[in-house]
C-alpha positions in Angstrom: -31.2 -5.2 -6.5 -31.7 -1.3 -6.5 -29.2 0.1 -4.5 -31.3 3.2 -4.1 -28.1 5.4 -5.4 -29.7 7.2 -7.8 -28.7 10.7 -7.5 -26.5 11.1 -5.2 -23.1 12.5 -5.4 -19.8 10.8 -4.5 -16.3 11.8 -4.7 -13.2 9.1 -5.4 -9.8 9.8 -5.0 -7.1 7.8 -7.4 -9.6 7.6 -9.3 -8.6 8.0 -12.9 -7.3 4.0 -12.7 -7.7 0.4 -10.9 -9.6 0.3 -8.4 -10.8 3.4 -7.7 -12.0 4.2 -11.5 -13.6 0.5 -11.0 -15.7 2.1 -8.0 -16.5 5.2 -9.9 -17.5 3.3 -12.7 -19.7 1.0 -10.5 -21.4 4.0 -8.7 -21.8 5.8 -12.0 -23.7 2.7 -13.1 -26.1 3.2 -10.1 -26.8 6.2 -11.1 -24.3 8.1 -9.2 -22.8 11.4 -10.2 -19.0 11.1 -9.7 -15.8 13.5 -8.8 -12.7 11.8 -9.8 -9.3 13.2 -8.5 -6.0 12.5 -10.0 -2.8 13.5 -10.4 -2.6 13.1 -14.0 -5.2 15.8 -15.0 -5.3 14.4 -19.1 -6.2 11.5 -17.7 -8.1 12.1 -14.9 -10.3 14.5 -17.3 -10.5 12.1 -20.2 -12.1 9.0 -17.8 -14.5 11.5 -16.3 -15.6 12.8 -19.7 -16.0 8.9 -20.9 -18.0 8.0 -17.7 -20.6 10.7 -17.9 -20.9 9.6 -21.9 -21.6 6.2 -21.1 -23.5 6.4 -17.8 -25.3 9.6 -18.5 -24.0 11.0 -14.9 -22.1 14.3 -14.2 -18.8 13.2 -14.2 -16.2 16.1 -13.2 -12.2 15.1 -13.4 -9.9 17.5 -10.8 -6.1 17.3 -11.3 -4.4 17.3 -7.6 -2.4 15.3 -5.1 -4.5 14.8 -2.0 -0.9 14.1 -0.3 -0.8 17.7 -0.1 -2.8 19.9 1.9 -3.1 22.2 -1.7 -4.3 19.1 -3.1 -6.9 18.5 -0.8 -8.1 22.0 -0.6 -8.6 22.1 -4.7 -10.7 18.8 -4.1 -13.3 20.3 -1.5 -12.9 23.3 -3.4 -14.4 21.7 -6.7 -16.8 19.5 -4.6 -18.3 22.2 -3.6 -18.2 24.3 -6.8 -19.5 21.4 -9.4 -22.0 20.1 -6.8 -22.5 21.7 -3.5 -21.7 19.0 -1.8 -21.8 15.3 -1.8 -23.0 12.1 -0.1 -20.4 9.4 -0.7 -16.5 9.7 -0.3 -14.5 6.8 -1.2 -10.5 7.4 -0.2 -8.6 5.0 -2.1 -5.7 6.9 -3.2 -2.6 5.2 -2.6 0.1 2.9 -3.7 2.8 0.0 -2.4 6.3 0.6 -1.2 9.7 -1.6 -1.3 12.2 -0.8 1.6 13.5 -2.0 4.8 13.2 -0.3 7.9 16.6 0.0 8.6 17.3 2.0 4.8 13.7 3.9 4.6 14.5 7.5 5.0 12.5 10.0 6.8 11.1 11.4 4.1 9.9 8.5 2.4 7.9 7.6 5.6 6.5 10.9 5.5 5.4 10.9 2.1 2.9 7.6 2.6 2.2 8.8 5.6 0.7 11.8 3.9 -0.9 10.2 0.7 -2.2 7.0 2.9 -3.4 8.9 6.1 -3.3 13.1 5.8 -5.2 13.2 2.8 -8.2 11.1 4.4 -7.6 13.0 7.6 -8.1 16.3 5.7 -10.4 15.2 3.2 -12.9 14.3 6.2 -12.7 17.6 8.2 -13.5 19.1 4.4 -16.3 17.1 3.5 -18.2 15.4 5.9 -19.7 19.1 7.1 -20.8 18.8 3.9 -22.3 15.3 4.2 -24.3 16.3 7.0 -25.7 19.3 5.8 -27.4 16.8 3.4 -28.4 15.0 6.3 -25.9 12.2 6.4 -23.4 9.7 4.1 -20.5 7.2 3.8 -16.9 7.3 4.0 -15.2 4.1 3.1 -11.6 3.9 3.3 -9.5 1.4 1.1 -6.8 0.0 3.5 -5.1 -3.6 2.4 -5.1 -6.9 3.8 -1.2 -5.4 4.9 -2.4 -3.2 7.3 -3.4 -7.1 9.6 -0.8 -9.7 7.5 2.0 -7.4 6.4 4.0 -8.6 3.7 8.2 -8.1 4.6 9.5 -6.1 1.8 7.1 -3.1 2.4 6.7 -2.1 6.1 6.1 1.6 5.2 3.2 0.1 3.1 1.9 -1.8 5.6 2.5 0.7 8.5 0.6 3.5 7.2 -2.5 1.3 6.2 -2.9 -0.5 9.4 -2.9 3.3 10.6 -5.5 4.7 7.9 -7.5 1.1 9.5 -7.2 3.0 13.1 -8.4 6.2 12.0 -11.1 4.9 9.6 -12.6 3.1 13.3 -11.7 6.0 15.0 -13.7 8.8 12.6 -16.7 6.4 12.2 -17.3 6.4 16.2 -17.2 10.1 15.8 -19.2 10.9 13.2 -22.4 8.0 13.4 -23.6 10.5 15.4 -24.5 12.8 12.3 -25.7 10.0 10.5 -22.4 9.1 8.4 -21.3 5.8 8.1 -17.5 5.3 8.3 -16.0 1.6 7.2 -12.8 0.2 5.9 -11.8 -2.6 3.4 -8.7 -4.7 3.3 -8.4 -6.0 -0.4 -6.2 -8.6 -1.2 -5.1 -9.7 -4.4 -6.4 -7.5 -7.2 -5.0 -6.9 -10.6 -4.3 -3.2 -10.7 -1.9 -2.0 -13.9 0.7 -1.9 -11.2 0.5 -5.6 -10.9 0.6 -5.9 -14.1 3.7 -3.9 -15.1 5.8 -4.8 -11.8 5.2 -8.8 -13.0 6.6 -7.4 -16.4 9.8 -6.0 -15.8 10.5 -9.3 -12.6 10.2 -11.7 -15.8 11.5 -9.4 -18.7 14.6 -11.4 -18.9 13.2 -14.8 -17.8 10.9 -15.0 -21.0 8.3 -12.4 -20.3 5.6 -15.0 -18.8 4.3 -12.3 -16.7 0.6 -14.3 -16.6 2.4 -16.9 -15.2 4.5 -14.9 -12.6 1.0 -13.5 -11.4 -0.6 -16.9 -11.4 2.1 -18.3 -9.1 1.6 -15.2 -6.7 -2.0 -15.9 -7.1 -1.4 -19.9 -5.9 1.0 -18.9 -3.1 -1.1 -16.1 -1.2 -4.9 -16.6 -2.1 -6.8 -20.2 -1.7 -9.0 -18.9 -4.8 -5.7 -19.2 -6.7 -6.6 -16.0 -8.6 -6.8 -12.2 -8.4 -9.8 -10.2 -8.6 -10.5 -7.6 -10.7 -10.9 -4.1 -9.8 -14.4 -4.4 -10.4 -15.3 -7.6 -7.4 -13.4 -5.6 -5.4 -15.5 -2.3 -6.7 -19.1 -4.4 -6.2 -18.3 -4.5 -2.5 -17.6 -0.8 -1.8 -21.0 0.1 -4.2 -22.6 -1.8 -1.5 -21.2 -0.7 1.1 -22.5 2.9 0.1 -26.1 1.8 -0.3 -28.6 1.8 2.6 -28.3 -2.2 2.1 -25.7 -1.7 4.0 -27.2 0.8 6.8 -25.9 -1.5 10.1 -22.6 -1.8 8.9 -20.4 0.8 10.8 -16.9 0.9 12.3 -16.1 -2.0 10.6 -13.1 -3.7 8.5 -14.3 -5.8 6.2 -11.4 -8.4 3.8 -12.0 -8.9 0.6 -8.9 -11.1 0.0 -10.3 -14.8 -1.6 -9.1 -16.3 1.7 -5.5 -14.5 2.1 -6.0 -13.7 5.9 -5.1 -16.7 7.6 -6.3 -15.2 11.1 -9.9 -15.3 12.7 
């Protein structure tokens, strides 16, 4: 199927690993030139570099935080520079907590709040002028399946995505109007290096069967009784950002092999 991609420009944040270097990688495939942002600017450099070698795309790699507003600004800044502008932003930078509401301290909740919901906030106001100077685009946020089924030892986690789910509705009603398409996706199991290395040190001194640790999580959570890669998850947002998917606005879409047990 020919997503009808080819050419356009999209921008990914967390993007040097996981899932969001699966979506890059996916849109680079299509034909897609990409802007990766990072924190870790070796890395973040190094993928972009290796995606434009393989896919024969521009490829640019900018070093920030988008949890800060300095972060964001560099990313709108180098949008701009390297391309003028862009058609696709995909904000999937983020990552899991462990605390209990009673311990968290103020700053902790402010710090998700700012990496899961300021920085696509921001990163929106920045960019989507430019989207519809180029006559329209997509915004797809990544959320989790926490922010509908939270799971109990992460409520920051779970608080802040159910809100980026809010605001993700609440800017697509805003902005169909200039012919941008706004959607969110609740993932559910997928085996990020995070995965990985947390089931690593939970069965370092139990034998090391980290496989099996993430199988059992894998039998308890998901009827599939696996996890998906970053790249079945990345399928579905490289859809999402076609014109296949041209109805689909406002919406929350799971991608959880069966996790949600609600209608």
């Amino acid at each position: 199927m020919d997503l009808g991609l080819k050419g356009k420009v999209a921008v990914v944040t967390g993007g040097s690993v996981g899932i969001g270097l699966a979506i890059a990688e996916g849109l680079a495939a299509e034909g897609v030139d990409v802007v990766l942002a990072a924190r870790g600017a070796d890395r973040v450099r190094e993928e972009a570099a290796r995606i434009a070698g393989r896919y024969g795309v521009r490829a640019e790699g900018v070093a920030c935080d988008v949890a800060t507003r300095e972060g964001t600004d560099a990313l709108i800044a180098a949008t701009q520079s390297a391309f003028g502008g862009l058609d696709i932003l995909i904000n999937n930078a983020g990552t899991g907590s462990n605390e209990t509401v009673m311990e968290a301290p103020d700053d902790k909740w402010q710090a998700y709040w700012d990496l899961h919901v300021m920085a696509a906030v921001r990163l929106a106001r920045g960019l989507a002028p430019m989207m519809k100077g180029r006559g329209g685009g997509v915004i797809l946020h990544n959320a989790s399946i926490c922010a509908a089924q939270p799971l109990w030892y992460e409520p920051i986690y779970n608080t802040t995505k159910a809100a980026l789910m809010m605001f993700s509705k609440c800017l697509a009603t805003e902005l169909i109007g200039d012919s941008i398409r706004v959607n969110c996706v609740n993932p559910g199991l997928i085996l990020t290096p995070d995965w990985v290395k947390t089931a690593k040190q939970l069965t370092a001194d139990k034998g090391g069967d980290w496989q099996g640790h993430l199988d059992g999580v894998a039998r308890e959570y998901a009827p599939i009784n696996r996890f998906a890669s970053p790249e079945e998850l990345a399928n579905f947002f490289v859809f999402l950002c076609s014109d296949r998917a041209s109805y689909s606005v406002g919406s929350t879409y799971f991608v959880d092999g069966g996790m949600l047990k609600t209608v």
